[in-house]
C-alpha positions as CSV (number, residue, x, y, z in Angstrom):
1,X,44.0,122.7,29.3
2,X,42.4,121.9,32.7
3,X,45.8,119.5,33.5
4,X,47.4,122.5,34.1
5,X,45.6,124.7,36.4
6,X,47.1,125.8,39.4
7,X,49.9,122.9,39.0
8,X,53.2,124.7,39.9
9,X,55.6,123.7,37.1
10,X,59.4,124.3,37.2
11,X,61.0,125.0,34.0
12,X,65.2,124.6,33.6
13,X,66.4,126.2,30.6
14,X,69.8,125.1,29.4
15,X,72.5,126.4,27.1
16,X,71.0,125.3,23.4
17,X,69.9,128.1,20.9
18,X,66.6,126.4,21.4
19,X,66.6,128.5,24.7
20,X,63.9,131.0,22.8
21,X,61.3,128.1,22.3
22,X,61.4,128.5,26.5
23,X,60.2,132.1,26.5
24,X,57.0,130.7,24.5
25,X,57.1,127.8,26.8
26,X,57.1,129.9,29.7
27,X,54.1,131.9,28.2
28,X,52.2,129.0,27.3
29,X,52.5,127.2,30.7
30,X,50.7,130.5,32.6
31,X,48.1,130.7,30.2
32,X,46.8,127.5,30.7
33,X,46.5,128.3,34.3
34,X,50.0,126.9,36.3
35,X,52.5,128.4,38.4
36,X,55.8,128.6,36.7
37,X,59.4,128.9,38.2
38,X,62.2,129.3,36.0
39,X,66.0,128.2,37.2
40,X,69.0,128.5,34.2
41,X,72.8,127.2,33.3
42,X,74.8,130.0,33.3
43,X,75.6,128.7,29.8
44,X,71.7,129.6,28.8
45,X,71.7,133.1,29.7
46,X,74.5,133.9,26.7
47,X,71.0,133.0,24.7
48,X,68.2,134.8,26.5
49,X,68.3,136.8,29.7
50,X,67.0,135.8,33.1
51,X,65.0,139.1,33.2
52,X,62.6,138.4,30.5
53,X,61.9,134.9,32.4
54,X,61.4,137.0,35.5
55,X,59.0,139.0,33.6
56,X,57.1,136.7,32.2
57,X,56.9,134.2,35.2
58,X,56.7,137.1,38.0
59,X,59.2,135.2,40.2
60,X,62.7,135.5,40.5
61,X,65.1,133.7,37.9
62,X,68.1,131.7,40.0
63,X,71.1,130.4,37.8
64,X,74.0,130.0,39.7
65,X,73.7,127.1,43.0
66,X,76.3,128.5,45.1
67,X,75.2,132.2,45.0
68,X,74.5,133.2,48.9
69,X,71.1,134.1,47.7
70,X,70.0,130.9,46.7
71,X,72.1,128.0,47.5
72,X,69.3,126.5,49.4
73,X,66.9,126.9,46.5
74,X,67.5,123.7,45.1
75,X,65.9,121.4,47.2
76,X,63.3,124.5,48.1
77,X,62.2,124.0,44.5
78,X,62.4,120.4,44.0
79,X,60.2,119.9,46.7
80,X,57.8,122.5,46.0
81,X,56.9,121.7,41.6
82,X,54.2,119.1,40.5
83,X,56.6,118.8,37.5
84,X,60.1,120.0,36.3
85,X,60.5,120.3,32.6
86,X,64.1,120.9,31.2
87,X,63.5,122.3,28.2
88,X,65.7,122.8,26.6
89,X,68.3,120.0,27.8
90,X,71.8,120.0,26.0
91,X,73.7,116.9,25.6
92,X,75.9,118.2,28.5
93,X,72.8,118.5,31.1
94,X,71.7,115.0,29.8
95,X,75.3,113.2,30.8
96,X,75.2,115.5,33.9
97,X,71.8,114.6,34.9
98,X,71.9,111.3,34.3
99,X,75.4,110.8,36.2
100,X,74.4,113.1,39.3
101,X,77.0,116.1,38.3
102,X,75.2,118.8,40.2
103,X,77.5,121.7,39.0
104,X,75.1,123.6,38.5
105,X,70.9,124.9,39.2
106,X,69.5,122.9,36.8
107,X,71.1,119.6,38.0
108,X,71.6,120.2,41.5
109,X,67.1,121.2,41.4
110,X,66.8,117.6,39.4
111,X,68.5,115.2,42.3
112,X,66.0,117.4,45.0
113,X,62.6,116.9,42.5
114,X,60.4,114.9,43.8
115,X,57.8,115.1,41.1
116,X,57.8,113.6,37.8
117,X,60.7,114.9,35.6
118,X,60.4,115.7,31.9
119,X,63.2,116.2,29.5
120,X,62.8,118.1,26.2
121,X,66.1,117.4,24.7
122,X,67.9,119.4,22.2
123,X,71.2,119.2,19.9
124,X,72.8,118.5,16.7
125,X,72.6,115.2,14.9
126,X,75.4,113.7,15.3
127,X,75.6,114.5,19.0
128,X,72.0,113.2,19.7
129,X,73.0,109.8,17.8
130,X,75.7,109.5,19.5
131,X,76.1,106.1,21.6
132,X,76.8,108.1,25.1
133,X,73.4,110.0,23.9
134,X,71.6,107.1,23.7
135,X,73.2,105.5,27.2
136,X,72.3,108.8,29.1
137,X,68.8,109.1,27.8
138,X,68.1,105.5,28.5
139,X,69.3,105.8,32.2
140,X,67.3,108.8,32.8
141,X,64.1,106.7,31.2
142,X,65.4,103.9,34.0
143,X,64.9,106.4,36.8
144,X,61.4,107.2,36.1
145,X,62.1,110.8,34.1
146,X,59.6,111.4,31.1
147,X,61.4,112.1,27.6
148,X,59.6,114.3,25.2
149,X,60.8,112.7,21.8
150,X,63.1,115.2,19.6
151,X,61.5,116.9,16.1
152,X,63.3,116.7,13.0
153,X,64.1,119.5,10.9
154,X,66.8,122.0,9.8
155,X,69.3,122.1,12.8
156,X,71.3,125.4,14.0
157,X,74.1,124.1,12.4
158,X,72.7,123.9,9.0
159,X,72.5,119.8,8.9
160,X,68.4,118.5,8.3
161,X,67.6,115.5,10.7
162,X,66.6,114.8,14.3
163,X,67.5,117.3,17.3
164,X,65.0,119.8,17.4
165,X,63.4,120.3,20.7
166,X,59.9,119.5,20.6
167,X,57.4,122.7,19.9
168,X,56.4,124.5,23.1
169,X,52.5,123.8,22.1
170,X,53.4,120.0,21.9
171,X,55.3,120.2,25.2
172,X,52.3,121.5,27.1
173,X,49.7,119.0,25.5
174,X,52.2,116.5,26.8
175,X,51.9,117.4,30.7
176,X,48.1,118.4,30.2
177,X,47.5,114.8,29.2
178,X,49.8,113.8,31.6
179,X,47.5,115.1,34.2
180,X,44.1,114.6,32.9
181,X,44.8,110.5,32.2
182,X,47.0,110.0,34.8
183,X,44.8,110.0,38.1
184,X,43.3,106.8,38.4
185,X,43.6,107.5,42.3
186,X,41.4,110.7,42.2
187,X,39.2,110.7,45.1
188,X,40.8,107.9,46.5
189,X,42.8,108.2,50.2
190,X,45.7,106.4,50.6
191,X,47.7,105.1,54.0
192,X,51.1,104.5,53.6
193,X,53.3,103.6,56.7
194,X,57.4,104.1,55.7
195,X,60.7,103.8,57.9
196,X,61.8,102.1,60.6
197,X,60.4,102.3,64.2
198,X,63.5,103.0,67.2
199,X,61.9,101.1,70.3
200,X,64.2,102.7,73.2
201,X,65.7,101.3,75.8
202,X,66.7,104.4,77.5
203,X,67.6,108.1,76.6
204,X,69.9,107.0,74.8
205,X,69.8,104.0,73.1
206,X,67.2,102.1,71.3
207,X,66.6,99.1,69.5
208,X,66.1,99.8,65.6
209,X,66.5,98.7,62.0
210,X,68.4,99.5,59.0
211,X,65.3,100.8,56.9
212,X,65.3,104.5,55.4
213,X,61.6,104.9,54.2
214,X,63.2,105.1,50.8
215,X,60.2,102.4,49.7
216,X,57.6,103.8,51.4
217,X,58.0,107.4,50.4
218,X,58.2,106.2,46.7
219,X,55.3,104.7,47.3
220,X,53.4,108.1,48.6
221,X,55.0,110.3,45.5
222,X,53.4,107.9,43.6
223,X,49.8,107.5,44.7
224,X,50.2,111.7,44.5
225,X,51.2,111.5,40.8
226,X,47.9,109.1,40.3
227,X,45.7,111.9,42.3
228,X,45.5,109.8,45.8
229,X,44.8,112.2,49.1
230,X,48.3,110.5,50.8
231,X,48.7,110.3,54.4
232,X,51.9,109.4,55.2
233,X,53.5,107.7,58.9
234,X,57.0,107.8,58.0
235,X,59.0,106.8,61.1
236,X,63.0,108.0,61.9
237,X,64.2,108.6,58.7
238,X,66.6,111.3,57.4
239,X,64.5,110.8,53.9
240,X,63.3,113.9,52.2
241,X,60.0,113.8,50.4
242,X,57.3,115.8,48.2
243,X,56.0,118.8,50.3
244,X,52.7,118.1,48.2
245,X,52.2,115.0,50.2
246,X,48.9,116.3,51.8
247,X,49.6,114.4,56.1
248,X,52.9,113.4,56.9
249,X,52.5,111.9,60.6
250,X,56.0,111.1,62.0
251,X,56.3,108.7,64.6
252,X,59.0,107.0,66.4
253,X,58.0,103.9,67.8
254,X,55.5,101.0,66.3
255,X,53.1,102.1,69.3
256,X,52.6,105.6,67.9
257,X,52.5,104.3,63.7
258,X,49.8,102.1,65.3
259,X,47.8,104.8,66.7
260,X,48.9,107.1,64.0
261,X,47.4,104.0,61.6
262,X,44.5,103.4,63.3
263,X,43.6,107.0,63.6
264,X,43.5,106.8,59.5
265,X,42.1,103.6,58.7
266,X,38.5,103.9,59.1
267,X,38.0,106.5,55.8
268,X,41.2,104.9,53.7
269,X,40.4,103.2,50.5
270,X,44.0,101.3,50.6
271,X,46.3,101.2,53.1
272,X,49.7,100.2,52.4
273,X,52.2,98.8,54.9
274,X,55.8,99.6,53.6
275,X,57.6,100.5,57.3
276,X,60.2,97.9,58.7
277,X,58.8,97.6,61.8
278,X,60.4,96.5,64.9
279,X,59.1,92.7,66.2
280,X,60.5,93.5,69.9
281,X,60.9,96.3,72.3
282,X,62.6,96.4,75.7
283,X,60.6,95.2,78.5
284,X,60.9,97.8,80.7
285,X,62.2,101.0,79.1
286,X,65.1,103.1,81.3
287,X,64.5,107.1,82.1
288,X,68.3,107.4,82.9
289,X,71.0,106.0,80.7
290,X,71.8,102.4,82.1
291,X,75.4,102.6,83.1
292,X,77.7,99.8,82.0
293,X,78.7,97.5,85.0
294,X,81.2,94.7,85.2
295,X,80.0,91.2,83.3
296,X,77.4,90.5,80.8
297,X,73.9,92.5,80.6
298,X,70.8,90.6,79.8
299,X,67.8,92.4,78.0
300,X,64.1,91.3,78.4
301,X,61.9,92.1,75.3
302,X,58.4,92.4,74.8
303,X,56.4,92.0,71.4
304,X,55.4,95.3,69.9
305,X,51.9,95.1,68.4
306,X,51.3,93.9,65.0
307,X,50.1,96.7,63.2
308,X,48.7,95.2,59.8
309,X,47.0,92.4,61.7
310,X,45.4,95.1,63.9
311,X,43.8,96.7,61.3
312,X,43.0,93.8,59.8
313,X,40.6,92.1,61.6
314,X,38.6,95.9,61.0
315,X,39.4,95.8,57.8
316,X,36.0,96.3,55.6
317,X,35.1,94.9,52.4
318,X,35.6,98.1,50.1
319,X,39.4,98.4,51.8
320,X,42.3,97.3,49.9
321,X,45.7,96.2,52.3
322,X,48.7,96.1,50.6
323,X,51.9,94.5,52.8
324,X,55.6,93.6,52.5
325,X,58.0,91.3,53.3
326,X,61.6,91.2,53.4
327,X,62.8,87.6,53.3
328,X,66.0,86.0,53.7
329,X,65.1,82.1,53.9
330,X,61.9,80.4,52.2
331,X,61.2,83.6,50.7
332,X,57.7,83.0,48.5
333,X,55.8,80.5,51.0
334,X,56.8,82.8,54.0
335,X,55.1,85.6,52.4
336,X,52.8,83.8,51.0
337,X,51.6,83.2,54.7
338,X,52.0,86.7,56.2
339,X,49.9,87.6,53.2
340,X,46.9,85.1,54.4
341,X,47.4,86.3,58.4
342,X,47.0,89.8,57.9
343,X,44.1,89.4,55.8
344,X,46.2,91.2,52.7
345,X,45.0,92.1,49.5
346,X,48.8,91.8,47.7
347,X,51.9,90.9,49.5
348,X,55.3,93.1,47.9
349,X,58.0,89.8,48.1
350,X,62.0,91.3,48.4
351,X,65.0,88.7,49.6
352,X,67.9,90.3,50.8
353,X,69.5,87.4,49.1
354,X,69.1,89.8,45.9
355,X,72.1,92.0,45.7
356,X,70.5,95.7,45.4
357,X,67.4,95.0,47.2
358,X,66.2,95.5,50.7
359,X,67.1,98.3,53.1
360,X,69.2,101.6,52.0
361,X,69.7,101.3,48.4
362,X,67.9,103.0,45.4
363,X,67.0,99.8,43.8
364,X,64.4,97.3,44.6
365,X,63.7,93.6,43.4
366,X,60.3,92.5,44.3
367,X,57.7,90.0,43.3
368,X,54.1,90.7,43.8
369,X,51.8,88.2,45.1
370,X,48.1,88.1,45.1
371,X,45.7,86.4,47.0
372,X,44.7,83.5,44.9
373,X,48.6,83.0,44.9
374,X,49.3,84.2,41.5
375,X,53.1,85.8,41.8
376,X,54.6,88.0,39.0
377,X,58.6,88.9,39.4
378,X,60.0,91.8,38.4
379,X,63.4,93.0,37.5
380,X,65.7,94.7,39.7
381,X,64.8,98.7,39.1
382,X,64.7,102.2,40.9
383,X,62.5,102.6,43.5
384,X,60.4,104.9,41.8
385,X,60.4,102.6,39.0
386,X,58.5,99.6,41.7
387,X,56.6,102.2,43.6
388,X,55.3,102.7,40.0
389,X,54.9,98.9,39.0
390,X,53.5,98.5,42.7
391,X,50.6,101.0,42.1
392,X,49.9,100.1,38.2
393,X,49.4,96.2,39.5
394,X,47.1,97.7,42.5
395,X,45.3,99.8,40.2
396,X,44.9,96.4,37.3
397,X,43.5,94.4,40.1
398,X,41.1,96.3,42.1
399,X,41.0,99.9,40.9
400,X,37.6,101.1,37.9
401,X,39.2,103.3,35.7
């Protein structure tokens, strides 16, 4: 199992009898080489104890989320796994999960993950046919998470049908094959600017946009997953993201992303321009605050330099430039001529005429166009879900797999 060696896997058991299947779980993950972390419900350690996980994993077991000890272990964790597994997950953890109702470890460790998710569910037959069953498992298959199918059998409360978790063998030949056919990016390095910039005008104001990074740092968790070296130039952005990402440059203004940028270009294989940034700055930027006077202030303001096109004109032949634009008005034939300027590869079309789209939400609406003008829409979707549709149209097009 070669997938699995030195990954760092984070395993959340919840309350099900199924809980034992975890113990082999646990033992099967380590042998095949990763790094395992165990978190529990309190509901799950009426069925085994925390201490034979702590045994077995050598790392401490955390269960509750407001303990003094490890409240802050939650997004510690979810930053630090190449995988979560929640094995097993109760029909209570699914609705919880899939609704955000971080009452406890398990969930609270799922909304800070920022690796690829897999649920092993477990219940009775009648609960996992159950119409809210089937709603809260296809909303967690919307946000990106990874369900390993239930096995049929005789169930804990004597009823034969579907419910059983899946076998911890099968679970672990799931994520090894996850690993070994998923990394169509191996070897590849991969630019990715995210975020606003803030252009100041003096200490203390500046003139910005309403972007997060949300985009671009899908974008980056995404090219990991695939087995891309990822540096990242995320501007100001209060955005958490993958501690796995190999650089993170921050920068604040479009002068430093373009230095940051350039700095990178020369030995990228793609380069990916997701960061909103700014067209203008002040002319002449202020060391004092500018005090307010009586009547109306004009501002002067300068162009900032047009990253994408700077690198562009270097831009070799074995380089692939991927770039965005957020439309309001003439949406296709105004990125359809950014796309030709800056010498792009495939242009990532969203109109803030889409409700969901655009700046600050969780969803995206985007149509990718190409450079011989062929366009394919998409629907509107998690971010994750378009960073991954994003990278699986880069990868069709230009990447030998």
């Amino acid at each position: 199992m070669n997938g699995l060696s030195g990954k760092k896997v984070l395993l959340a058991v919840t309350g099900s009898i199924a809980a034992y299947k975890s113990v082999f779980l646990t033992r099967l993950l380590i042998k095949s080489g990763a790094d395992v972390r165990v978190i529990m419900t309190k509901a799950s350690c009426g069925f085994v104890s925390p201490l034979t996980f702590a045994t077995l994993s050598k790392h401490e077991v955390f269960t509750d989320v407001s303990a003094e000890s490890s409240w802050n272990n939650h997004v510690e964790l979810g930053l630090w796994a190449d995988a979560m597994i929640v094995a097993p997950c109760t029909a209570t953890t699914l609705a919880k999960m899939a609704n955000g109702i971080a009452d406890n470890m398990v969930v609270a460790c799922y909304l800070s993950a920022k690796c690829p998710v897999f649920i092993a569910p477990a219940m009775d037959l009648d609960m996992w046919k159950h119409p809210s069953t089937k709603k809260n498992l296809k909303l967690l298959q919307e946000y990106g998470n990874h369900i390993i199918s239930v096995g049929s059998g005789e169930l804990a409360s004597g009823l034969i049908g579907e419910g059983r978790m899946e076998e911890p063998e099968e679970i672990v030949r799931r994520l090894d094959t996850f690993w070994t056919s998923n990394q169509e990016l191996k070897d590849k390095k991969v630019v990715i600017t995210a975020g606003p910039t803030y252009e100041d005008l003096d200490p203390v104001r500046y003139i910005g946009n309403r972007s997060t990074g949300k985009m671009g740092i899908a974008l980056a968790e995404e090219c990991l997953s695939r087995g891309a070296h990822v540096h990242l130039i995320l501007g100001p952005s209060n955005q958490s993201y993958s501690d796995r990402i190999q650089e993170v440059t921050r920068v604040r203004s479009a002068e430093e992303m373009k230095d940051a940028m350039i700095s990178s270009h020369t030995d990228s294989d793609i380069c990916i321009f997701a960061a909103a940034v700014a067209d203008y700055k002040p002319a002449v930027q202020s060391d004092q605050k500018i005090k307010k006077k009586a009547g109306d202030m004009s501002l002067a303001l300068a162009r900032t330099i047009d990253i994408a096109a700077t690198v562009g004109k270097v831009k070799k032949q074995n380089q692939l430039h991927i770039g965005f634009a957020l439309e309001t008005e003439n949406e296709q034939s105004n990125a359809i001529s950014k796309l030709k300027r800056k010498q792009f590869d495939l242009i990532v079309l969203n109109s803030l005429n889409d409700k969901g789209a655009g700046f600050a939400h969780d969803t995206n609406k985007i149509k990718i166009i190409d450079a011989a003008g062929d366009v394919r829409a998409f629907p509107l979707q998690s971010k994750k879900n378009t960073a991954k549709d994003i990278i699986d149209t880069v990868i069709s097009k230009f990447i030998e797999v």
